[in-house]
PyMOL CGO cylinders between C-alpha atoms (Angstrom):
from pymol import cmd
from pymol.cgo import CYLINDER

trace = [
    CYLINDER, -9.17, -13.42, 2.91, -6.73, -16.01, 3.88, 0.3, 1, 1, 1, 1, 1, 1,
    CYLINDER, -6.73, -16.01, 3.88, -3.42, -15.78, 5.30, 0.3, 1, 1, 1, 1, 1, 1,
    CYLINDER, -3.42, -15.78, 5.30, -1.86, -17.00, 1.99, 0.3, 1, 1, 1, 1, 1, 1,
    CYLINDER, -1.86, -17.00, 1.99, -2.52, -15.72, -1.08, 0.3, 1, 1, 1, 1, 1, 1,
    CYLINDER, -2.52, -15.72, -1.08, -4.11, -18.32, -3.82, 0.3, 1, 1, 1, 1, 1, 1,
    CYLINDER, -4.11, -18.32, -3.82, -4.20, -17.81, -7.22, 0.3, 1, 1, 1, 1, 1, 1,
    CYLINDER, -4.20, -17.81, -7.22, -7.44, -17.33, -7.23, 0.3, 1, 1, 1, 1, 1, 1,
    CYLINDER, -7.44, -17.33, -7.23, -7.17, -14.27, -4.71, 0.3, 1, 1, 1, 1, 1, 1,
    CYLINDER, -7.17, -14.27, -4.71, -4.55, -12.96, -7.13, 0.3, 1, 1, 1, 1, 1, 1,
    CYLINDER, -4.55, -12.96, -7.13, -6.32, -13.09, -10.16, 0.3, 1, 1, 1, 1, 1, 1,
    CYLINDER, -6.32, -13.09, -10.16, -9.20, -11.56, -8.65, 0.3, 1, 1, 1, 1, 1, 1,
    CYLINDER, -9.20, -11.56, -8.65, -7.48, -8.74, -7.05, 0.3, 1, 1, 1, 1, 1, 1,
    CYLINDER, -7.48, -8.74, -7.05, -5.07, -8.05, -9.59, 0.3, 1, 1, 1, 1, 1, 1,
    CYLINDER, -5.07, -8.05, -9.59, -6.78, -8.38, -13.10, 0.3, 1, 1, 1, 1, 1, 1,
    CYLINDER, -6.78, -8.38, -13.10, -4.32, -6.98, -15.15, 0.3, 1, 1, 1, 1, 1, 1,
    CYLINDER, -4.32, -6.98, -15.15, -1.72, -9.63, -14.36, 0.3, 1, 1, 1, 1, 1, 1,
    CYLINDER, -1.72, -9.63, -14.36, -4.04, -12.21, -15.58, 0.3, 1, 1, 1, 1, 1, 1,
    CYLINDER, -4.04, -12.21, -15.58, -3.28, -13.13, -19.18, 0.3, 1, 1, 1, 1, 1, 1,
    CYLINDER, -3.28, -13.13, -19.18, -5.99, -13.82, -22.21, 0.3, 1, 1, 1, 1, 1, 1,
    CYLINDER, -5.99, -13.82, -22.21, -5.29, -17.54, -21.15, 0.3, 1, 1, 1, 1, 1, 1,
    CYLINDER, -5.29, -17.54, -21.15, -6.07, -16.91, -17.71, 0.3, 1, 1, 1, 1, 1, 1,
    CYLINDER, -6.07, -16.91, -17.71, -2.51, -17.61, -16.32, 0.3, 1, 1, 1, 1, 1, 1,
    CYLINDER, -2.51, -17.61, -16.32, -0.73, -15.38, -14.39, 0.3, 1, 1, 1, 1, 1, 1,
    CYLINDER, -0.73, -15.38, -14.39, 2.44, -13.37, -15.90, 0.3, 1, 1, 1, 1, 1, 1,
    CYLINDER, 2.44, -13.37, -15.90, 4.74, -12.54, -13.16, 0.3, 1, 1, 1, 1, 1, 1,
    CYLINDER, 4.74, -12.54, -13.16, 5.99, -9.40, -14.96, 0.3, 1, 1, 1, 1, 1, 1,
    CYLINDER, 5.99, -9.40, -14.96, 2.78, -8.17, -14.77, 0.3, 1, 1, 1, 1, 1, 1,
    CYLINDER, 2.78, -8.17, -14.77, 1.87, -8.90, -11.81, 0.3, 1, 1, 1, 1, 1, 1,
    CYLINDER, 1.87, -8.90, -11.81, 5.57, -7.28, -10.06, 0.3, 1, 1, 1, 1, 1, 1,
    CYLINDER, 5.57, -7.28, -10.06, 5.03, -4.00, -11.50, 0.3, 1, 1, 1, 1, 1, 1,
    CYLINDER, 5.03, -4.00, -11.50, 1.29, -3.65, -9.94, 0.3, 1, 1, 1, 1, 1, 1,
    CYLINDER, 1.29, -3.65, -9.94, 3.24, -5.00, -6.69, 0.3, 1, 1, 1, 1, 1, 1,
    CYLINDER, 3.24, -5.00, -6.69, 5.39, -2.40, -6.92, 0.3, 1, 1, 1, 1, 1, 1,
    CYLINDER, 5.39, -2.40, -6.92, 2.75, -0.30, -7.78, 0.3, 1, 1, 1, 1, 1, 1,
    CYLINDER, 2.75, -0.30, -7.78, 0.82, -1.18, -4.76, 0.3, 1, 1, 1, 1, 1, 1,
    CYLINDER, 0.82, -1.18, -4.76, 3.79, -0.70, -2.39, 0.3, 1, 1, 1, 1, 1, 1,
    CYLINDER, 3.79, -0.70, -2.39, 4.84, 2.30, -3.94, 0.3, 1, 1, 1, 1, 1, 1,
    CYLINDER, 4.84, 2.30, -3.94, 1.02, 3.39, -2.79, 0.3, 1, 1, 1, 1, 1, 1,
    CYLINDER, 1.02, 3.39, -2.79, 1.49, 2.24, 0.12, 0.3, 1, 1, 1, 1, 1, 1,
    CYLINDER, 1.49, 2.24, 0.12, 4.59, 4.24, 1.12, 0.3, 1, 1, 1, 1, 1, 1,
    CYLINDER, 4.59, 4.24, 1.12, 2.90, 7.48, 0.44, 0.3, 1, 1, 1, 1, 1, 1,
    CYLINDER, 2.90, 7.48, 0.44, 0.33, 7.01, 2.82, 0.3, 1, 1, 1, 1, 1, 1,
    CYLINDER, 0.33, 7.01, 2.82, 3.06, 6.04, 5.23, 0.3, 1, 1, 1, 1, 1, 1,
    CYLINDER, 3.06, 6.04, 5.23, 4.87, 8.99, 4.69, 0.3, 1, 1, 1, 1, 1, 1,
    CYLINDER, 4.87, 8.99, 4.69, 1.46, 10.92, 4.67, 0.3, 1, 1, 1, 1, 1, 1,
    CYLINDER, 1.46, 10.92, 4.67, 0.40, 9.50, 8.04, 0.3, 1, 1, 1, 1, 1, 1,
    CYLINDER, 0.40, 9.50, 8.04, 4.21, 10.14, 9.34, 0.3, 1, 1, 1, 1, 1, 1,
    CYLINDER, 4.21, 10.14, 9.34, 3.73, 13.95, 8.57, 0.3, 1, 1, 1, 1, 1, 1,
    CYLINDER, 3.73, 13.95, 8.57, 0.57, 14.00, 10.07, 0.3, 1, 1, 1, 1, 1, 1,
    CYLINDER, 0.57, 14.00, 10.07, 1.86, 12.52, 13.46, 0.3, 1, 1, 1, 1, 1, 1,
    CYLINDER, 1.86, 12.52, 13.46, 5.08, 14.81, 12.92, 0.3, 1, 1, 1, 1, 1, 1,
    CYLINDER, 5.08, 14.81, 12.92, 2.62, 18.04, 12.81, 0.3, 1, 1, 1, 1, 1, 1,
    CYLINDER, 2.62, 18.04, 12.81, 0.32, 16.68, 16.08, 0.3, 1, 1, 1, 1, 1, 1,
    CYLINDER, 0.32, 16.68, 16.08, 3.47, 16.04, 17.85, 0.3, 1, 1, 1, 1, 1, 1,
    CYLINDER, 3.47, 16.04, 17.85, 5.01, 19.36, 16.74, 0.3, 1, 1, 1, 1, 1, 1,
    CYLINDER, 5.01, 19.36, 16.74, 1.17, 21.28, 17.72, 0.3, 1, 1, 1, 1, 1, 1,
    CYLINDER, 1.17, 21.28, 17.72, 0.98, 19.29, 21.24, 0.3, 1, 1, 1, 1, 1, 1,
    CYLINDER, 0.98, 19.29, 21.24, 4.53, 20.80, 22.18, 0.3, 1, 1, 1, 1, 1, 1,
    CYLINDER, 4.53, 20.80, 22.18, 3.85, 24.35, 21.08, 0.3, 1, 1, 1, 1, 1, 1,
    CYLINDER, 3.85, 24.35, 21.08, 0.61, 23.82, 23.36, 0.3, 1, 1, 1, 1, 1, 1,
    CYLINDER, 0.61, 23.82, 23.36, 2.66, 22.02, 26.40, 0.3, 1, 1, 1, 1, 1, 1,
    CYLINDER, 2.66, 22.02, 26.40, 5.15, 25.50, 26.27, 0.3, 1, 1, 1, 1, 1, 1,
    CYLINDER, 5.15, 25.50, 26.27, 2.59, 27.48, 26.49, 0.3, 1, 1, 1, 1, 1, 1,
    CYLINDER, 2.59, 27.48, 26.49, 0.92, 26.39, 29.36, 0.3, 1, 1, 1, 1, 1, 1,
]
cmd.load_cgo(trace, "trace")
């Protein structure tokens, strides 16, 4: 994919923002955005509590030794 987004790229990854006339409707496409980011965050969060829990193991291991 490109550095830039074309309208092309946009209607082919996100469908349902594509309208029966085959233009793009902003409203659409901002709440599978948000959607998307929103997704996005979780994992963040979800990888941030997995690194939280190695870091808390590692130092449990590093006082026992």
């Amino acid at each position: 994919m490109a550095e830039k987004f074309s309208l092309e790229d946009v209607k082919t990854i996100f469908p349902g923002a594509v309208s029966d006339k085959g233009e793009v409707v902003l409203s659409n496409l901002c709440v599978l955005l948000a959607e998307e980011v929103s997704d996005l965050k979780d994992q963040m969060a979800e990888k941030d509590f997995q690194i939280l829990r190695i870091t808390e193991r590692i130092d449990e291991l590093e006082g026992r030794a």
